[in-house]
C-alpha atoms as a printed R data frame, in Angstrom:
    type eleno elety resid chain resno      x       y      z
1   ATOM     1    CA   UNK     A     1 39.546  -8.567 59.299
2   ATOM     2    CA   UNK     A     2 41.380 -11.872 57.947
3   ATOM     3    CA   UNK     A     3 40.135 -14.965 59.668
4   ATOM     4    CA   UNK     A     4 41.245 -18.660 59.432
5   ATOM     5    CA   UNK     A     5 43.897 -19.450 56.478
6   ATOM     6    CA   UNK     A     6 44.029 -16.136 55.645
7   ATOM     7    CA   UNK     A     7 46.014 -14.952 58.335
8   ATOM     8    CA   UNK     A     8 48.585 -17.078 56.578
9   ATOM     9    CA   UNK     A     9 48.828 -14.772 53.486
10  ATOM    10    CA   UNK     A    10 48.967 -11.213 54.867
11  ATOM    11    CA   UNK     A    11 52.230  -8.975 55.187
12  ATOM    12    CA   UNK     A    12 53.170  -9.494 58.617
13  ATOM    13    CA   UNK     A    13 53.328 -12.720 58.255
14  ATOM    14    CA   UNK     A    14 55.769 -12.689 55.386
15  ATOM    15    CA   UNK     A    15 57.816  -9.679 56.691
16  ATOM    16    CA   UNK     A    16 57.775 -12.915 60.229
17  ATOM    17    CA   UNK     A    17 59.685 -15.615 57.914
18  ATOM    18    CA   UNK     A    18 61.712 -12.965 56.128
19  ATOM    19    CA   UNK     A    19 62.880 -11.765 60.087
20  ATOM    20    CA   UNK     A    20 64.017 -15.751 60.561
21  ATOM    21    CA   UNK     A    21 65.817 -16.389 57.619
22  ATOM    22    CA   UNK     A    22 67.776 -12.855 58.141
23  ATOM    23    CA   UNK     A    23 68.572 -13.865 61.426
24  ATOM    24    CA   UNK     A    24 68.277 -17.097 62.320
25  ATOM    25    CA   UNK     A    25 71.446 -19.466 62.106
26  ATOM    26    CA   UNK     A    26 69.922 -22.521 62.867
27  ATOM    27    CA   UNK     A    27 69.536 -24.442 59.431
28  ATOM    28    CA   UNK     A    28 66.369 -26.621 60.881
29  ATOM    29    CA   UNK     A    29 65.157 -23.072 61.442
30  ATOM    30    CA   UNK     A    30 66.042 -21.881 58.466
31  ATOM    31    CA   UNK     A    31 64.538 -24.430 56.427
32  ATOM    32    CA   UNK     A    32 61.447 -24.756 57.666
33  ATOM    33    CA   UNK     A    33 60.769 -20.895 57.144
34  ATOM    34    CA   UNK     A    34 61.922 -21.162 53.555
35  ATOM    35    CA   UNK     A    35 59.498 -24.488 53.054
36  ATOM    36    CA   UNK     A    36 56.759 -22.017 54.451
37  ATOM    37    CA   UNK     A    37 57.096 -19.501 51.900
38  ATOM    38    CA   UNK     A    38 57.484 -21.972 49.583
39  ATOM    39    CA   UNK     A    39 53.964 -23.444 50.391
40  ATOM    40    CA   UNK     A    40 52.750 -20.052 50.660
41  ATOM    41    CA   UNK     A    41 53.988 -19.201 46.859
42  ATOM    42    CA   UNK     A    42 52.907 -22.051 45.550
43  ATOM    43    CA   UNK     A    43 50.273 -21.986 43.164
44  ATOM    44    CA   UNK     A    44 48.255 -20.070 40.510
45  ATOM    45    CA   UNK     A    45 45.194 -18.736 43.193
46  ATOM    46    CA   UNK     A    46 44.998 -15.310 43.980
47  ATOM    47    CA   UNK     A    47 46.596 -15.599 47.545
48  ATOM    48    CA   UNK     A    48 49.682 -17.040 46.032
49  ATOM    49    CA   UNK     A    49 49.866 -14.146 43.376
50  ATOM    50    CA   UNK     A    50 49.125 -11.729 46.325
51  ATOM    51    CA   UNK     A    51 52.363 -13.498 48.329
52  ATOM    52    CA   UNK     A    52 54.859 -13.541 45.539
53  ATOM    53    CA   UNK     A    53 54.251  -9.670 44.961
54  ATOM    54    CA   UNK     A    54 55.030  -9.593 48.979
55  ATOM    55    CA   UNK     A    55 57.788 -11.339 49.172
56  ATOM    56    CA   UNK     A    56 59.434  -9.011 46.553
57  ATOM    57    CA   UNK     A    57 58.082  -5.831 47.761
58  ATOM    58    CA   UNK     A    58 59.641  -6.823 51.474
59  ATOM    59    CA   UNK     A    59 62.829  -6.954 49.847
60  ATOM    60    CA   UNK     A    60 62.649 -11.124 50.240
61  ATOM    61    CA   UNK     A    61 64.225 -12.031 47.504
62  ATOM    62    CA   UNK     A    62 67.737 -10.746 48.315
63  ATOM    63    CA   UNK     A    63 67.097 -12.737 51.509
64  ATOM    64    CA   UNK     A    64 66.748 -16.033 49.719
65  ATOM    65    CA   UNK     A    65 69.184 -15.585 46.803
66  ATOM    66    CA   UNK     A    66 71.910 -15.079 49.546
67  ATOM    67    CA   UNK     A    67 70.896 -18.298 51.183
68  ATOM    68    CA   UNK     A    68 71.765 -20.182 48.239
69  ATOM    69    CA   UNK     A    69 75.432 -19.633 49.459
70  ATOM    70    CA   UNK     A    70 73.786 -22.334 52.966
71  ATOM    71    CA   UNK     A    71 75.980 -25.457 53.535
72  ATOM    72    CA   UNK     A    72 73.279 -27.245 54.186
73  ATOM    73    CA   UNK     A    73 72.044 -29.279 51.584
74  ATOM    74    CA   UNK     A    74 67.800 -29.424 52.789
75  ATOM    75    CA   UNK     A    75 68.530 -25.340 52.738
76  ATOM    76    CA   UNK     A    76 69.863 -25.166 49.985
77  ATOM    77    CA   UNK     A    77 66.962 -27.388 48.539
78  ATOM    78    CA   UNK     A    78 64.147 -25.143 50.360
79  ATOM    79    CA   UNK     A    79 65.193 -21.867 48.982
80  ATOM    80    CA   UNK     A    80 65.737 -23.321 45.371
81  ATOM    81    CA   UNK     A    81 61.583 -24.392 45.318
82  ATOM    82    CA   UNK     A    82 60.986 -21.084 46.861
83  ATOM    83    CA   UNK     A    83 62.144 -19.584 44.221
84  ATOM    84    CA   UNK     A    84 60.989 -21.387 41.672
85  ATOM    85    CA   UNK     A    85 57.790 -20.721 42.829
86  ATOM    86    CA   UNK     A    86 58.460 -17.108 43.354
87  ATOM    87    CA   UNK     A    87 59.611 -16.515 39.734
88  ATOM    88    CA   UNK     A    88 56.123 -17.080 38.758
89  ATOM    89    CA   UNK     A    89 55.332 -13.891 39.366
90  ATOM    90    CA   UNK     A    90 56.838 -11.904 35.916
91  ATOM    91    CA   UNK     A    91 59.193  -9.443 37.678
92  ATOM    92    CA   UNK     A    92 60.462 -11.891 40.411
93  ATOM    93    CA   UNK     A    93 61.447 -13.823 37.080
94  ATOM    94    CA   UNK     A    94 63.157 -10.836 35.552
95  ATOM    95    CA   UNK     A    95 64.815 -10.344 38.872
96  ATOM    96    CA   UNK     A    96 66.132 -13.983 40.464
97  ATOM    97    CA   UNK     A    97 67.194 -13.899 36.782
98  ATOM    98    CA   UNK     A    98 70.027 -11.022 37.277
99  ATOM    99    CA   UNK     A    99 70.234 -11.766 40.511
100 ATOM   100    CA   UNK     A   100 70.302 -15.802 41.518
101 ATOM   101    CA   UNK     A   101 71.639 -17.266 38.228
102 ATOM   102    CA   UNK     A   102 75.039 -17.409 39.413
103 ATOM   103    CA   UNK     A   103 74.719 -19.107 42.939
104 ATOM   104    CA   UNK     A   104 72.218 -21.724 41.349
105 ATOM   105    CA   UNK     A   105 74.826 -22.777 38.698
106 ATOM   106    CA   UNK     A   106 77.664 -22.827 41.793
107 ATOM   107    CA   UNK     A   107 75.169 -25.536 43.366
108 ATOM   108    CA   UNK     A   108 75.471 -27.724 40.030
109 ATOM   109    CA   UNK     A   109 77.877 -30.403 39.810
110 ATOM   110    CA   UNK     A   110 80.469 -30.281 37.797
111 ATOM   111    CA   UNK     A   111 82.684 -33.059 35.703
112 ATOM   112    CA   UNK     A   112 85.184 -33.325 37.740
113 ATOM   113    CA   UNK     A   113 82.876 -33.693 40.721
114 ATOM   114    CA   UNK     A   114 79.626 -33.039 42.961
115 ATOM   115    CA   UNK     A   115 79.412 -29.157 43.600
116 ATOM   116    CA   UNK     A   116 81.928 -28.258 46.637
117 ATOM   117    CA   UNK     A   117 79.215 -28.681 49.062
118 ATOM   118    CA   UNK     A   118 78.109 -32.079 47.831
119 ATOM   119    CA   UNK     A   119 74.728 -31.976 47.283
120 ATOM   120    CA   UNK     A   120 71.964 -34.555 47.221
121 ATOM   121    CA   UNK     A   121 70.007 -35.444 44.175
122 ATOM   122    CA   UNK     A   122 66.735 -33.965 45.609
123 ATOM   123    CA   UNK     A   123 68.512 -30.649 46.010
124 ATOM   124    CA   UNK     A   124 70.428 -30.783 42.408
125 ATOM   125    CA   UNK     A   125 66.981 -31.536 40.724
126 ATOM   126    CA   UNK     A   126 65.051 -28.700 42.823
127 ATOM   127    CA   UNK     A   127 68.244 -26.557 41.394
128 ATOM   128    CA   UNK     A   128 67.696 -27.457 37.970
129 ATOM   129    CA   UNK     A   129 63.834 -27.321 38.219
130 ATOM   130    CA   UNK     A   130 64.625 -23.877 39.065
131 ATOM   131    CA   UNK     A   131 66.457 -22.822 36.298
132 ATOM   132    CA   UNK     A   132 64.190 -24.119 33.990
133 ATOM   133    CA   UNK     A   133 61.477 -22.530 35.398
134 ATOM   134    CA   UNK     A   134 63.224 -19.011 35.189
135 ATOM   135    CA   UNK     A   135 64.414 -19.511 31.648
136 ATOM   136    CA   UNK     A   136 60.670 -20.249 30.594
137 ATOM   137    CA   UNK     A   137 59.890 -18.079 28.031
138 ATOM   138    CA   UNK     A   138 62.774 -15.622 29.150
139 ATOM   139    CA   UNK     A   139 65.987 -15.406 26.809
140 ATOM   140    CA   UNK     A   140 67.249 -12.455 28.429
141 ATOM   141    CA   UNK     A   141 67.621 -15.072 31.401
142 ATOM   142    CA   UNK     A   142 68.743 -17.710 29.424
143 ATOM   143    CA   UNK     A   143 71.640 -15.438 28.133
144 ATOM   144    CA   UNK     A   144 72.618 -14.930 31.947
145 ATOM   145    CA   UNK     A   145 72.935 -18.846 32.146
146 ATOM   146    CA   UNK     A   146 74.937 -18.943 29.571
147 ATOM   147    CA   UNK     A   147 77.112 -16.240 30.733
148 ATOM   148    CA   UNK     A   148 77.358 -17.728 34.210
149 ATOM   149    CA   UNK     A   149 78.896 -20.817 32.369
150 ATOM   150    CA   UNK     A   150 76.591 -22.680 32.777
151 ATOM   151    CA   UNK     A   151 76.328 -24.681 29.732
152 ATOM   152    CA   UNK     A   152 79.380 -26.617 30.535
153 ATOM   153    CA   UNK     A   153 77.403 -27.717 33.593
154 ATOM   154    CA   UNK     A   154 74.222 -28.791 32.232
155 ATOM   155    CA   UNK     A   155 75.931 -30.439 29.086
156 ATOM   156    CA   UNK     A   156 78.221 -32.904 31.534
157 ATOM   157    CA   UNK     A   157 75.083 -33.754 33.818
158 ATOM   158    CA   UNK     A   158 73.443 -34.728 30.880
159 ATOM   159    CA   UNK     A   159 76.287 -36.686 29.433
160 ATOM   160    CA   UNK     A   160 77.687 -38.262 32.437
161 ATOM   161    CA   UNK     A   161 75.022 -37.681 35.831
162 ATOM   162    CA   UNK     A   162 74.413 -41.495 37.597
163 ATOM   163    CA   UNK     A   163 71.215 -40.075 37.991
164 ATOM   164    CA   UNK     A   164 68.179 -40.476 35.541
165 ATOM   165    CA   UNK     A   165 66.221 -37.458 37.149
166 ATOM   166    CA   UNK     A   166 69.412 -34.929 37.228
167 ATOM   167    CA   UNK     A   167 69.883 -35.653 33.262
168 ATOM   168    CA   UNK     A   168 66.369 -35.111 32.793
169 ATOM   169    CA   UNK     A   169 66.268 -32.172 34.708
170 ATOM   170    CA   UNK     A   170 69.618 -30.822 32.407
171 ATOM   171    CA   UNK     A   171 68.628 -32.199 29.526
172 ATOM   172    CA   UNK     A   172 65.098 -29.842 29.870
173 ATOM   173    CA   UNK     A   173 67.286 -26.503 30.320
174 ATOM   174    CA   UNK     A   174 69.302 -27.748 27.433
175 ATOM   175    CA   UNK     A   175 66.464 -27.969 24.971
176 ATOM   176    CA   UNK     A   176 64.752 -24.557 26.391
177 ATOM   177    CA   UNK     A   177 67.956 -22.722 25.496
178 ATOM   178    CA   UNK     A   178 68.447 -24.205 22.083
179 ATOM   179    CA   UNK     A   179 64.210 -23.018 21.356
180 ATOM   180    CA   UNK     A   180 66.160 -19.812 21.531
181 ATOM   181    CA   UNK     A   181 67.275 -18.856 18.189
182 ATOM   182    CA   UNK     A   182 68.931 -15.815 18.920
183 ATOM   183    CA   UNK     A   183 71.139 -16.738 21.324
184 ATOM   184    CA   UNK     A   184 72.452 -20.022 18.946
185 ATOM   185    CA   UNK     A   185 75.094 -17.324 17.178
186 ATOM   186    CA   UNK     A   186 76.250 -16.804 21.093
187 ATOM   187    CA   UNK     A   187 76.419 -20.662 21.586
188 ATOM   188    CA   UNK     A   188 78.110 -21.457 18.416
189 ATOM   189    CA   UNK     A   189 80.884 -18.971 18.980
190 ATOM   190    CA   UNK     A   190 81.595 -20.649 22.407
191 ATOM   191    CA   UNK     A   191 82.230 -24.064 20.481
192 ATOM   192    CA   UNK     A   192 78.701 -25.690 20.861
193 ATOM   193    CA   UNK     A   193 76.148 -26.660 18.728
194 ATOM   194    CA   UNK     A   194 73.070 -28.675 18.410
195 ATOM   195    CA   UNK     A   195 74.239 -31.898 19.481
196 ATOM   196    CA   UNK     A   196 75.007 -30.441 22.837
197 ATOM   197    CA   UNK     A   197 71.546 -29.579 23.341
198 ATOM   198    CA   UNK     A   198 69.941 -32.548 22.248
199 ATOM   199    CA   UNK     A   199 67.118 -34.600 24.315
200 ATOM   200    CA   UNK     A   200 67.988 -38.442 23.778
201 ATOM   201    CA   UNK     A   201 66.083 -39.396 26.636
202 ATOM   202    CA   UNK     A   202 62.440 -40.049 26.137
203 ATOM   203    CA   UNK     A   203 60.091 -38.573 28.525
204 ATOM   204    CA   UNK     A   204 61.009 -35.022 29.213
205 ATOM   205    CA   UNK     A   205 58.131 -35.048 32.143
206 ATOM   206    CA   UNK     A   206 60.410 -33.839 35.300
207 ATOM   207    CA   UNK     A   207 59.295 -35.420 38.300
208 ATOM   208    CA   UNK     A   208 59.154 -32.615 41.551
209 ATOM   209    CA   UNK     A   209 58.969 -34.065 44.345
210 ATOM   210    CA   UNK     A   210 58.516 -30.858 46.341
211 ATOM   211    CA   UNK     A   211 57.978 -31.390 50.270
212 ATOM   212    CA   UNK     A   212 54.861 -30.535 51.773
213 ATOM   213    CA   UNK     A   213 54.837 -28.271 54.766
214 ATOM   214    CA   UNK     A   214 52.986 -27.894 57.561
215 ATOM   215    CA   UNK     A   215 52.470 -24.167 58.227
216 ATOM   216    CA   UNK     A   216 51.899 -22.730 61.488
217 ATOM   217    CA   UNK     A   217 51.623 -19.718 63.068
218 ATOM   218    CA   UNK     A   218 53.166 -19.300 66.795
């Protein structure tokens, strides 16, 4: 029988957080159970494999994508690292892909202004380290970026964003979708071209600064 940490990484324990963030309206709550899986996906060892496959077989990713929609700004922020972390895991990619694209690029700002619920830097970067992380060597997720309209997005944080990280962050995805070459017909037909998608900023290393957790079980 599991002993110690391991207890951590079996089914119940997932099918536990999934039961709070379904029902729970508490956004402390809420949080915190999305930070756990988010420690719990985290990872390339073979319990964080086994708890990515979990989380998707539980039907957990639904749970999450929905919670994308939070007005809070640290749960909006939670659920965007757990899924970057989750999308690790080849089919979670494929499917936060058709699934997530849209709300992420609703949490983006826009020109004209912050997104509607005004988000904090942390939580914009975390949003755009997510994106980048499921376009990684996925085009077919790429093209639902791009069909989500998200270009326009990406293009004016990395033109006009105050902050340095949030036009790194954009300026990343930009260059990803460009490495694309089959999509640049698609691009060029919706007015843009390589100039759009241009790095002028010199280190492309994103810095995550992804909250810790402390995990327990009650």
């Amino acid at each position: 029988p599991p002993a110690g940490f391991e207890l951590l990484y079996q089914p119940d324990v997932v099918r536990l957080y999934l039961s709070i963030l379904t029902e729970s309206q508490n956004f402390n709550t809420l949080e915190a159970a999305a930070g756990a899986l988010q420690n719990l996906s985290a990872g390339n060892w073979t319990w964080s494999t086994y708890i990515r496959a979990t989380v998707r077989k539980e039907r957990g990713l639904p749970v999450l994508v929905e919670l994308l929609q939070s007005d809070s700004d640290k749960v909006v922020r939670a659920v965007s690292i757990a899924l970057r972390n989750l999308s690790m895991d080849r089919r979670n990619k494929d499917l936060i892909g058709s699934y997530a694209m849209g709300e992420l690029v609703r949490n983006l700002p826009s020109r004209q202004q912050r997104s509607a619920k005004n988000l904090e830097e942390d939580t914009v970067v975390a949003v755009l380290n997510t994106i980048h992380e499921i376009i990684t060597d996925s085009s077919e997720n790429a093209r639902s970026l791009i069909q989500t309209q998200g270009i326009q997005k990406l293009v004016a944080i990395s033109k006009s964003s105050q902050s340095p990280r949030e036009t790194k962050a954009a300026s990343h995805i930009l260059q990803m979708i460009w490495s694309y070459k089959e999509l640049r017909n698609a691009l060029q037909k919706d007015g843009w071209n390589k100039s759009h998608f241009q790095v002028k900023v010199l280190d492309l290393k994103l810095v995550l600064e992804i909250p810790e957790w402390k995990v327990s079980l009650l």
